[in-house]
CHARMM internal coordinates of N, CA and C (Angstrom, degrees):
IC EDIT
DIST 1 N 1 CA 1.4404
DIST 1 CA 1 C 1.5168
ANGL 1 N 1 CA 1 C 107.49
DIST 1 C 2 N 1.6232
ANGL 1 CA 1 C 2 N 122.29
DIHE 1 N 1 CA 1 C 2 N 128.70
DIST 2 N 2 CA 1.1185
ANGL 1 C 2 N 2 CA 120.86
DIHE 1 CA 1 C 2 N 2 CA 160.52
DIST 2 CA 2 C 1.3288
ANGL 2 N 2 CA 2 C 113.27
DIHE 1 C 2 N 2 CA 2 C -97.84
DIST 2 C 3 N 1.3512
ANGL 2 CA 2 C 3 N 122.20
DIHE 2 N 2 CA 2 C 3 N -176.89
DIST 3 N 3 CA 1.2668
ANGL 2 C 3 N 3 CA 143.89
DIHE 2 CA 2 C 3 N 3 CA 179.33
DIST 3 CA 3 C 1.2413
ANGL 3 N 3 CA 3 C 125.90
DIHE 2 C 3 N 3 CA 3 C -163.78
DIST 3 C 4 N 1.7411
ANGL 3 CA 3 C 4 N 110.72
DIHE 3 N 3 CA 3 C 4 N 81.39
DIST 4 N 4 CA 1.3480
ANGL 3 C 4 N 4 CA 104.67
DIHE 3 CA 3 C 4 N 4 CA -162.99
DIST 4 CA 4 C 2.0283
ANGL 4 N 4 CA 4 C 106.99
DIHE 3 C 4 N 4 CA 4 C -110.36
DIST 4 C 5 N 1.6178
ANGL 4 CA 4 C 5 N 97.32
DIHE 4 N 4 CA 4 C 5 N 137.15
DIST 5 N 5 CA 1.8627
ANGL 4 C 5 N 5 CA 125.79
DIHE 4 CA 4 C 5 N 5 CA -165.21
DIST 5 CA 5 C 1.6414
ANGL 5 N 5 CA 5 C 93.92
DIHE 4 C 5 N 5 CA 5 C 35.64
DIST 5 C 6 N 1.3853
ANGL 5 CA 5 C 6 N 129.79
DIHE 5 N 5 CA 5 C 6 N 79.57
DIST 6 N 6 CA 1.5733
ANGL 5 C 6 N 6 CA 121.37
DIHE 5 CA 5 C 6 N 6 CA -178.46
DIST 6 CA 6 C 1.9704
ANGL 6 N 6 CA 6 C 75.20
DIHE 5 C 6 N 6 CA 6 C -100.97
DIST 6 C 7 N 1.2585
ANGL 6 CA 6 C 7 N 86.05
DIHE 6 N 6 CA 6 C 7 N 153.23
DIST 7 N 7 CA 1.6371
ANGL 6 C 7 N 7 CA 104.08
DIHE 6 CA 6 C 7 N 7 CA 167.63
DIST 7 CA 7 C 1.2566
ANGL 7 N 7 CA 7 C 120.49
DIHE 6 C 7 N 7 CA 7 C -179.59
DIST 7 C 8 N 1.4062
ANGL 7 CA 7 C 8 N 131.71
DIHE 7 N 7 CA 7 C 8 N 172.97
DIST 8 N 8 CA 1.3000
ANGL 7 C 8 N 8 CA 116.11
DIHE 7 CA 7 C 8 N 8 CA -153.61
DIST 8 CA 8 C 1.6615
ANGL 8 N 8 CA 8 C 99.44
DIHE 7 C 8 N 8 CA 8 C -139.89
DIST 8 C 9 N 1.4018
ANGL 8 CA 8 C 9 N 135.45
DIHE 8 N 8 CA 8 C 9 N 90.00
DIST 9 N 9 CA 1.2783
ANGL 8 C 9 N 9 CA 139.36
DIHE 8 CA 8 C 9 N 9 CA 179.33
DIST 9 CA 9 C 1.5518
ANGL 9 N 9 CA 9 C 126.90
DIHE 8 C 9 N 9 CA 9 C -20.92
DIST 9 C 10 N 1.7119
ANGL 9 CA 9 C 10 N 115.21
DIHE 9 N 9 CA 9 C 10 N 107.80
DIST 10 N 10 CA 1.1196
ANGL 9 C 10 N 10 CA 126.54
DIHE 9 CA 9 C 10 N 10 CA -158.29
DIST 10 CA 10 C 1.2454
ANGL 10 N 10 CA 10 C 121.52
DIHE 9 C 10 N 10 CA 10 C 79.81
DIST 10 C 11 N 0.9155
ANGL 10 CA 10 C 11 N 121.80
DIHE 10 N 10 CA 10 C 11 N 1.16
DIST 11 N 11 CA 2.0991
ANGL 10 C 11 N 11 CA 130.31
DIHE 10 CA 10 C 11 N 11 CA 162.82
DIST 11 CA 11 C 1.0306
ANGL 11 N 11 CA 11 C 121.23
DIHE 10 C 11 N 11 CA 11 C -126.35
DIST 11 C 12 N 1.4980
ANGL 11 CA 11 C 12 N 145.07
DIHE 11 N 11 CA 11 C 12 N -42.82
DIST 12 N 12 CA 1.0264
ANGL 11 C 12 N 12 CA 152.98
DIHE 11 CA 11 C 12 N 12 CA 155.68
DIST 12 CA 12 C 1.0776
ANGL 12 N 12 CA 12 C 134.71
DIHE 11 C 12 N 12 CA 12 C -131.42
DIST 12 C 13 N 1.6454
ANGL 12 CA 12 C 13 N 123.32
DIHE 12 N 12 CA 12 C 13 N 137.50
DIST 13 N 13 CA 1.5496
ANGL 12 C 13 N 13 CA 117.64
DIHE 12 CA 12 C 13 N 13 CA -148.96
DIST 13 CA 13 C 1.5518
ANGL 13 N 13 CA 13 C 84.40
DIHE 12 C 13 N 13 CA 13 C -91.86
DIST 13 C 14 N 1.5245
ANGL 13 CA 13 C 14 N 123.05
DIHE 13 N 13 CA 13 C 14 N -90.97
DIST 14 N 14 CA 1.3434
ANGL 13 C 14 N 14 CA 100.00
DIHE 13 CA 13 C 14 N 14 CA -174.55
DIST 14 CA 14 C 1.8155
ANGL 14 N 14 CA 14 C 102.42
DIHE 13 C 14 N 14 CA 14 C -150.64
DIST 14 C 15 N 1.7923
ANGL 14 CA 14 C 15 N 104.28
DIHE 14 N 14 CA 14 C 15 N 160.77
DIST 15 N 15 CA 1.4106
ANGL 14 C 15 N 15 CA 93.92
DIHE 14 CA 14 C 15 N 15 CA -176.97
DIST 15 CA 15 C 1.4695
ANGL 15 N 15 CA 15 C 102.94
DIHE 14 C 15 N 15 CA 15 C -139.70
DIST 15 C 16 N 1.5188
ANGL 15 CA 15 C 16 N 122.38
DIHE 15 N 15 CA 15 C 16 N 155.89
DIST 16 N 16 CA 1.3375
ANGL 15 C 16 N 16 CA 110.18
DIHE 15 CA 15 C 16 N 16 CA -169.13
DIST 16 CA 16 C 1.6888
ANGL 16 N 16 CA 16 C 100.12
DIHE 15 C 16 N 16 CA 16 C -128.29
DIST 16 C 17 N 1.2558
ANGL 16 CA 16 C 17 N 113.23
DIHE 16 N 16 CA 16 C 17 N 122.70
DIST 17 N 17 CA 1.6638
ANGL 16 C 17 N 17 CA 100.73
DIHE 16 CA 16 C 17 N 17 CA -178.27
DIST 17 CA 17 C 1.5878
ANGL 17 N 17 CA 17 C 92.32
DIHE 16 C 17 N 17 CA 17 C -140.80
DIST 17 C 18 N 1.4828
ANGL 17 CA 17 C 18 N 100.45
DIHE 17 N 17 CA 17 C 18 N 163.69
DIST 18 N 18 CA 1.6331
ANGL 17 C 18 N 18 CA 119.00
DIHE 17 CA 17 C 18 N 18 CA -178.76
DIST 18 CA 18 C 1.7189
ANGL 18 N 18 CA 18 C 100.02
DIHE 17 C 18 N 18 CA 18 C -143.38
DIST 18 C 19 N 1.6351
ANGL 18 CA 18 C 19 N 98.18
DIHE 18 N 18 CA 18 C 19 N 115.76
DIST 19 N 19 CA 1.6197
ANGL 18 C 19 N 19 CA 121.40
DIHE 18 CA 18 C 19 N 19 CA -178.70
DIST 19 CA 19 C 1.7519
ANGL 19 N 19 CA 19 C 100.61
DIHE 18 C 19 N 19 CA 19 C -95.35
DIST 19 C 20 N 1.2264
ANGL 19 CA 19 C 20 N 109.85
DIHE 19 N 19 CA 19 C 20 N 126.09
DIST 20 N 20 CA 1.6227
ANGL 19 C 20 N 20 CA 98.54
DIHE 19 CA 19 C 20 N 20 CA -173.80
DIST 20 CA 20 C 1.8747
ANGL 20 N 20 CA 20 C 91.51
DIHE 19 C 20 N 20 CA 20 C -123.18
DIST 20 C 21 N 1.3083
ANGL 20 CA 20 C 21 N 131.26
DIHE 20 N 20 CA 20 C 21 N 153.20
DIST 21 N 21 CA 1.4713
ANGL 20 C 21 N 21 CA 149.28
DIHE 20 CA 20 C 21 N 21 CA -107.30
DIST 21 CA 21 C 1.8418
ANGL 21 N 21 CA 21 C 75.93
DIHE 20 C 21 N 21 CA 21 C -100.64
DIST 21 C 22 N 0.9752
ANGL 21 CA 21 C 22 N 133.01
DIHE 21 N 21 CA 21 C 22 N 155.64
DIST 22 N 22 CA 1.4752
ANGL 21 C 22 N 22 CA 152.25
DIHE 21 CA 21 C 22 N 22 CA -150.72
DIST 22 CA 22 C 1.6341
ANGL 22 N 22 CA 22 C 119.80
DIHE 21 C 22 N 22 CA 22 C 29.25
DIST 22 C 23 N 1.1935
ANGL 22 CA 22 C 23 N 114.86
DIHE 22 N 22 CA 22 C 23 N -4.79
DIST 23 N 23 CA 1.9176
ANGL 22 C 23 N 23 CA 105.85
DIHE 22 CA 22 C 23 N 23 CA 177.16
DIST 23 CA 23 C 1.2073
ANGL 23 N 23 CA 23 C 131.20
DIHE 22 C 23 N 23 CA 23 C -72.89
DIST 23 C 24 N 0.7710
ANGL 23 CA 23 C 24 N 122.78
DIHE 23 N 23 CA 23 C 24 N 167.01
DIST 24 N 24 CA 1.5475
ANGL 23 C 24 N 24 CA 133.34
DIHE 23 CA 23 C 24 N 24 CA -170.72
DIST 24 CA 24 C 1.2704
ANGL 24 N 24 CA 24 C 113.12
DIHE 23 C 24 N 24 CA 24 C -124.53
DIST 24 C 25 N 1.5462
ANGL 24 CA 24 C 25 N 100.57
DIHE 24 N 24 CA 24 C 25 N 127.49
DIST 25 N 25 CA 1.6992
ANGL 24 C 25 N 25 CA 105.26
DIHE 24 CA 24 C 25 N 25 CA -174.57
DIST 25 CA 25 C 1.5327
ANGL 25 N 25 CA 25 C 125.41
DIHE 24 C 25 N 25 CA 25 C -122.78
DIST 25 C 26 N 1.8126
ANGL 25 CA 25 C 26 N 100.32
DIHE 25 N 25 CA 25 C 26 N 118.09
DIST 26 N 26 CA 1.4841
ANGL 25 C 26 N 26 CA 78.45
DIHE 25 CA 25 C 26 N 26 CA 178.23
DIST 26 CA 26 C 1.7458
ANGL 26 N 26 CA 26 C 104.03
DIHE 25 C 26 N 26 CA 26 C -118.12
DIST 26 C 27 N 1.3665
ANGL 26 CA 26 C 27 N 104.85
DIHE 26 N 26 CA 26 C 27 N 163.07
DIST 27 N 27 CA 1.5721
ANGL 26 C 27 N 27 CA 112.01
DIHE 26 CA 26 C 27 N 27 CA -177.94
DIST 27 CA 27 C 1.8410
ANGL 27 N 27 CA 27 C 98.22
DIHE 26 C 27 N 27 CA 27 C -94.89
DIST 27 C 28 N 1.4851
ANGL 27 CA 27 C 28 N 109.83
DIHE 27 N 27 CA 27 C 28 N 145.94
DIST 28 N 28 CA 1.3623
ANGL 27 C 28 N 28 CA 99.10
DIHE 27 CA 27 C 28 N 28 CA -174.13
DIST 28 CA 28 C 2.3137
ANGL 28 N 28 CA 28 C 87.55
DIHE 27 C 28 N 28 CA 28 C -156.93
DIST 28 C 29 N 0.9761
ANGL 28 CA 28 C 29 N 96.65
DIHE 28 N 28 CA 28 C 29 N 153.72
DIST 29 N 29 CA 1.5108
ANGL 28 C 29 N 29 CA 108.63
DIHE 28 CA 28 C 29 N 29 CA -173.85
DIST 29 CA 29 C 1.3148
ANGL 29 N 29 CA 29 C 126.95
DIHE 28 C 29 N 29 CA 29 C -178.18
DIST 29 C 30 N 1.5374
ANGL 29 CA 29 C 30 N 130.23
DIHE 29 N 29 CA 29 C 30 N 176.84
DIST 30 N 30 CA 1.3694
ANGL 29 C 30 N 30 CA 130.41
DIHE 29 CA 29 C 30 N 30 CA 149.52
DIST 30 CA 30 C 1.7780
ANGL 30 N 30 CA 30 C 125.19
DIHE 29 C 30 N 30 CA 30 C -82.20
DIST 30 C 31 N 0.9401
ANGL 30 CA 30 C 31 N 117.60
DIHE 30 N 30 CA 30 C 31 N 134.81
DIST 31 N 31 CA 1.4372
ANGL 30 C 31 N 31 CA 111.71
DIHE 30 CA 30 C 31 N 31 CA 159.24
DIST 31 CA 31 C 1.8604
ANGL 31 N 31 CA 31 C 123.09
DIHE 30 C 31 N 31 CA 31 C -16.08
DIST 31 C 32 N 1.2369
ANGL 31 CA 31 C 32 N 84.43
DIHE 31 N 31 CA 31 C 32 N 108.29
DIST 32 N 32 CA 1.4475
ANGL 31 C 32 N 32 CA 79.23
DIHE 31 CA 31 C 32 N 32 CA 170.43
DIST 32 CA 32 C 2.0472
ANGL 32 N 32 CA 32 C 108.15
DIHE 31 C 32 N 32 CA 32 C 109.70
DIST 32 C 33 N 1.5364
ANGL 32 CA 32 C 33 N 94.40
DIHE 32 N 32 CA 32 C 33 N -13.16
DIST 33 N 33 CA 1.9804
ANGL 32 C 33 N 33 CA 102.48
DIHE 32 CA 32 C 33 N 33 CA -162.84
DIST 33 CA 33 C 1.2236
ANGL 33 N 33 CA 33 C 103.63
DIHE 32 C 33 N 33 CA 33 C -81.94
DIST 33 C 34 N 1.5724
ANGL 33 CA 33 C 34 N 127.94
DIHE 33 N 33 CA 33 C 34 N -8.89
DIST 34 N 34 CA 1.3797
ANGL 33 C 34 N 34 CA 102.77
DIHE 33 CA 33 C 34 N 34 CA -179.22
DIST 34 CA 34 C 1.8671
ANGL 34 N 34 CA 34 C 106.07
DIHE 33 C 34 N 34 CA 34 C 136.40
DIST 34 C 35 N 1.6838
ANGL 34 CA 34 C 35 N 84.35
DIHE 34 N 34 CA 34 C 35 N -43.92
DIST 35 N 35 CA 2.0080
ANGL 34 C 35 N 35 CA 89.28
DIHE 34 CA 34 C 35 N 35 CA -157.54
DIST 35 CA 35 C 1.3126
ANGL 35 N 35 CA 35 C 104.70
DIHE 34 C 35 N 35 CA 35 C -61.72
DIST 35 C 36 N 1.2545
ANGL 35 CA 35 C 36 N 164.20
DIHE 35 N 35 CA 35 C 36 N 6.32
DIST 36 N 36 CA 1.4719
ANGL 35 C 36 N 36 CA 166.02
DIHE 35 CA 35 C 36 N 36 CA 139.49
DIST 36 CA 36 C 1.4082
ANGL 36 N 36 CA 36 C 103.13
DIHE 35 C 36 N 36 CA 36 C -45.49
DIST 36 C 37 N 1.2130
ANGL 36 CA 36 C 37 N 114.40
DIHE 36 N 36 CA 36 C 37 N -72.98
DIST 37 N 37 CA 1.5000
ANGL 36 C 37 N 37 CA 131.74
DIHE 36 CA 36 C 37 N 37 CA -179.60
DIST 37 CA 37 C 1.1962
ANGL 37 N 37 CA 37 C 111.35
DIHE 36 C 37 N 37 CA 37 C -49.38
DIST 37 C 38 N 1.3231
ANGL 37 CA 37 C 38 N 131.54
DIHE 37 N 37 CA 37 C 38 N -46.25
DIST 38 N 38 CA 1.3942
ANGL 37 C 38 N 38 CA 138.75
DIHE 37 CA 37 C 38 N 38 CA -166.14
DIST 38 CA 38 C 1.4824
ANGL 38 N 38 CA 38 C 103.10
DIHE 37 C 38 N 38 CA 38 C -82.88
DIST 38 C 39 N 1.6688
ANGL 38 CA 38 C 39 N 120.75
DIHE 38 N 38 CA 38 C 39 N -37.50
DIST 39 N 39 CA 1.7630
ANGL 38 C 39 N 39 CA 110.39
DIHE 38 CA 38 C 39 N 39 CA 167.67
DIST 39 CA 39 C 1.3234
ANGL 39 N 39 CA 39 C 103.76
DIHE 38 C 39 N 39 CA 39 C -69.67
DIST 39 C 40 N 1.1171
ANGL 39 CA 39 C 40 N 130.31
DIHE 39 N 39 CA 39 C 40 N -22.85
DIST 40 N 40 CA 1.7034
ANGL 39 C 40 N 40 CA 114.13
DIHE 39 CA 39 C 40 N 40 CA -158.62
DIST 40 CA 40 C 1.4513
ANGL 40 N 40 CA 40 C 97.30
DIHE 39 C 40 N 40 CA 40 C -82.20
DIST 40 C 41 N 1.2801
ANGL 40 CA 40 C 41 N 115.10
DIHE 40 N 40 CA 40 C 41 N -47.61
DIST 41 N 41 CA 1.8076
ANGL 40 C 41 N 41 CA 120.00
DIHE 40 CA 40 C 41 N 41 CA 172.06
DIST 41 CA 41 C 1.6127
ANGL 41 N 41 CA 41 C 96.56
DIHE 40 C 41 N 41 CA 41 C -56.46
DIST 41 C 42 N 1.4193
ANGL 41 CA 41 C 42 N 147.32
DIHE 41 N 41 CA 41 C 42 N -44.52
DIST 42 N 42 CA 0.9019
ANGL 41 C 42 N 42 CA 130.56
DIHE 41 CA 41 C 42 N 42 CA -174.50
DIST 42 CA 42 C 1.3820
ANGL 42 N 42 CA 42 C 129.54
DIHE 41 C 42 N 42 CA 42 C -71.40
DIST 42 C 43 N 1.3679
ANGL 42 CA 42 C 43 N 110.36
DIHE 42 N 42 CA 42 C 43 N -41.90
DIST 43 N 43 CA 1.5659
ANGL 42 C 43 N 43 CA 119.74
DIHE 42 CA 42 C 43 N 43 CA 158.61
DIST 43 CA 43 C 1.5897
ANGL 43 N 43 CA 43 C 123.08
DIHE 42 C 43 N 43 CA 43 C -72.70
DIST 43 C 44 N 1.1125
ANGL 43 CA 43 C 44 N 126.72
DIHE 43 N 43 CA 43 C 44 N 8.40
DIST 44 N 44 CA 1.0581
ANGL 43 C 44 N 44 CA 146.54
DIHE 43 CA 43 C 44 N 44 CA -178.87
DIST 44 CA 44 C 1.5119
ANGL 44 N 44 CA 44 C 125.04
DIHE 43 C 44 N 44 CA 44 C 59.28
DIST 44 C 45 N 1.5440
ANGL 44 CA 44 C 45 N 120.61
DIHE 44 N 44 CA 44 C 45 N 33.98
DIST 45 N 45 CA 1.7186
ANGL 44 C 45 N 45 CA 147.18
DIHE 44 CA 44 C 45 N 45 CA 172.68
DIST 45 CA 45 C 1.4845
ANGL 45 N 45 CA 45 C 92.58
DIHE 44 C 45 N 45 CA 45 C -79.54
DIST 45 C 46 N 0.7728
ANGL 45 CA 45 C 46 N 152.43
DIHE 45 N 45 CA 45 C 46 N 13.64
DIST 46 N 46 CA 1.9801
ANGL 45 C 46 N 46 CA 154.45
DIHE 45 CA 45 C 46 N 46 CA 167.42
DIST 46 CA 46 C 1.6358
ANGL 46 N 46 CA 46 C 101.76
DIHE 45 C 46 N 46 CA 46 C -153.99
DIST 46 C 47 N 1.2509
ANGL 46 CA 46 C 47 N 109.79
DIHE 46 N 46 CA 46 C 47 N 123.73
DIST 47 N 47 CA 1.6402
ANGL 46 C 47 N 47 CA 109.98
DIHE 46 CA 46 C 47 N 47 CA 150.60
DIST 47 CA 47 C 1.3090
ANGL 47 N 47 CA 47 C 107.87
DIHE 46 C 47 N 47 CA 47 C -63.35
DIST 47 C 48 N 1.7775
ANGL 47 CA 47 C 48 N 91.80
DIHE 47 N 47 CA 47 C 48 N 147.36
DIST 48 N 48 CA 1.7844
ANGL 47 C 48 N 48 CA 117.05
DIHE 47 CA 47 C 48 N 48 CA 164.87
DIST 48 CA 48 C 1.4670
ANGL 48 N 48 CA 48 C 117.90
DIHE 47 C 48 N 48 CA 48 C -70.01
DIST 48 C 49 N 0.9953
ANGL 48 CA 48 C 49 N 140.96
DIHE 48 N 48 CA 48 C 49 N 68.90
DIST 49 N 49 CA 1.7688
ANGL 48 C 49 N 49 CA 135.42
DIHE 48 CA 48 C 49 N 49 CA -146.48
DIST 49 CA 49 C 1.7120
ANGL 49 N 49 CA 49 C 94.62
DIHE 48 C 49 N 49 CA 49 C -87.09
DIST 49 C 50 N 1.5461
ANGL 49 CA 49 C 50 N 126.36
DIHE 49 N 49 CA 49 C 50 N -3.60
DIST 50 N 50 CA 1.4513
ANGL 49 C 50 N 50 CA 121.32
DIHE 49 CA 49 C 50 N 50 CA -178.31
DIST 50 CA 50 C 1.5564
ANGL 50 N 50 CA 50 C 93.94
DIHE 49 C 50 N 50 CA 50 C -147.28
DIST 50 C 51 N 1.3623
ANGL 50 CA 50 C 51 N 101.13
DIHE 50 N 50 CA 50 C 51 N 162.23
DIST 51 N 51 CA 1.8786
ANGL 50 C 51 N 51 CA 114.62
DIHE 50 CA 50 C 51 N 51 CA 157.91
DIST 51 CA 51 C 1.8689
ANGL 51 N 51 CA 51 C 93.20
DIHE 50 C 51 N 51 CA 51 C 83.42
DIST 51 C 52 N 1.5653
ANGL 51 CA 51 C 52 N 105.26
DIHE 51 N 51 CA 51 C 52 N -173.56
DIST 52 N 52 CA 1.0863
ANGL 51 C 52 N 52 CA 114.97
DIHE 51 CA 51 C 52 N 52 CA -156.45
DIST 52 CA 52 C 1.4224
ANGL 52 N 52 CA 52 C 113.39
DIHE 51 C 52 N 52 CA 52 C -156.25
DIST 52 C 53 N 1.2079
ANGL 52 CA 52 C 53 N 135.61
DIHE 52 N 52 CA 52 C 53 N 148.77
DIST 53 N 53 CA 1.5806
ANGL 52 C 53 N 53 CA 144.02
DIHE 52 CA 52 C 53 N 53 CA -135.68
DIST 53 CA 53 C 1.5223
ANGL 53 N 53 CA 53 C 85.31
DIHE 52 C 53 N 53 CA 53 C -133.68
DIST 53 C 54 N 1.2490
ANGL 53 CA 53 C 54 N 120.95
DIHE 53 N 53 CA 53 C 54 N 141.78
DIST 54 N 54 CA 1.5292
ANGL 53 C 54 N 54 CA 127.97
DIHE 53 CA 53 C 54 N 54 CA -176.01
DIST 54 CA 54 C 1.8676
ANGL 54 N 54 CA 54 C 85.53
DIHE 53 C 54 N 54 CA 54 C -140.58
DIST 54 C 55 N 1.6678
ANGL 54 CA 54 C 55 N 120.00
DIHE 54 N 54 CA 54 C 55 N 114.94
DIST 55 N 55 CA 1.3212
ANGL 54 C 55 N 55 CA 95.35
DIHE 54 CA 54 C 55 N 55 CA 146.42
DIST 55 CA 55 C 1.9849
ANGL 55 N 55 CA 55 C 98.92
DIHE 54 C 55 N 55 CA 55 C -142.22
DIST 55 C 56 N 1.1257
ANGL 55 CA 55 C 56 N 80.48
DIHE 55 N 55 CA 55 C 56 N 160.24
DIST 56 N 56 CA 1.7202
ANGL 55 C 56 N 56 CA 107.67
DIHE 55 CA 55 C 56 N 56 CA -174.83
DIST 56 CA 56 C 1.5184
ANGL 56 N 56 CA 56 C 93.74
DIHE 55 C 56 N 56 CA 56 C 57.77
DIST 56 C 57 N 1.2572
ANGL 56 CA 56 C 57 N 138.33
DIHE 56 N 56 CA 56 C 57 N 24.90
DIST 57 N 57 CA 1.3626
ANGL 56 C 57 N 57 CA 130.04
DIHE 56 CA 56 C 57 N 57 CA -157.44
DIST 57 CA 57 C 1.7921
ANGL 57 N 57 CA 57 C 145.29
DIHE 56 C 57 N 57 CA 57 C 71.85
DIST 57 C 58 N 1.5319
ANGL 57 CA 57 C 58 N 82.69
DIHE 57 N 57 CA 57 C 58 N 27.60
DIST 58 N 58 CA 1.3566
ANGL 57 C 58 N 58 CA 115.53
DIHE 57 CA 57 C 58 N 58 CA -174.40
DIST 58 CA 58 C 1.4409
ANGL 58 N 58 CA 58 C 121.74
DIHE 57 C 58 N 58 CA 58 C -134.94
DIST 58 C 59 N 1.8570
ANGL 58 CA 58 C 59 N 108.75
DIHE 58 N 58 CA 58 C 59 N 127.34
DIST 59 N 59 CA 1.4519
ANGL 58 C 59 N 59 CA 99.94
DIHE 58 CA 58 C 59 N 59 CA -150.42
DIST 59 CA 59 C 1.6192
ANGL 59 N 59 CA 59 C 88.37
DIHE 58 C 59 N 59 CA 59 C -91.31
DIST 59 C 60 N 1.6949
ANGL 59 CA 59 C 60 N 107.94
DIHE 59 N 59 CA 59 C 60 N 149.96
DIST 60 N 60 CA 1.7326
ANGL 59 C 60 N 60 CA 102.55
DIHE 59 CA 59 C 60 N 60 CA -170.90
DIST 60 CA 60 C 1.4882
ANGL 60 N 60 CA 60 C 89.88
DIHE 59 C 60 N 60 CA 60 C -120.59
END
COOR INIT
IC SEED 1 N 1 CA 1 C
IC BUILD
């Protein structure tokens, strides 16, 4: 799965990550860096209002 500049207007400008098929991901930061924002867009608690979702090679 890619995730290319997804972000969500007025919370997060934009973030680009690539999940490749057995890893494990954890989000880790300081107060204030982002990682709240970036699970909630990831679990889907914020719409993606920009950027684009690539999985198996298919834009979702």
């Amino acid at each position: 799965m890619k995730q290319k500049n997804i972000g969500c207007t007025g919370k997060l400008n934009s973030v680009d990550l690539t999940i490749h098929k057995g890893e494990v991901i954890g989000l880790g930061g300081l107060l204030g860096s982002g990682r709240t924002e970036t699970a909630e867009l990831l679990f889907g608690v914020n719409p993606i209002t920009k950027g684009e979702i690539v999985i198996n090679g298919k834009k979702s």
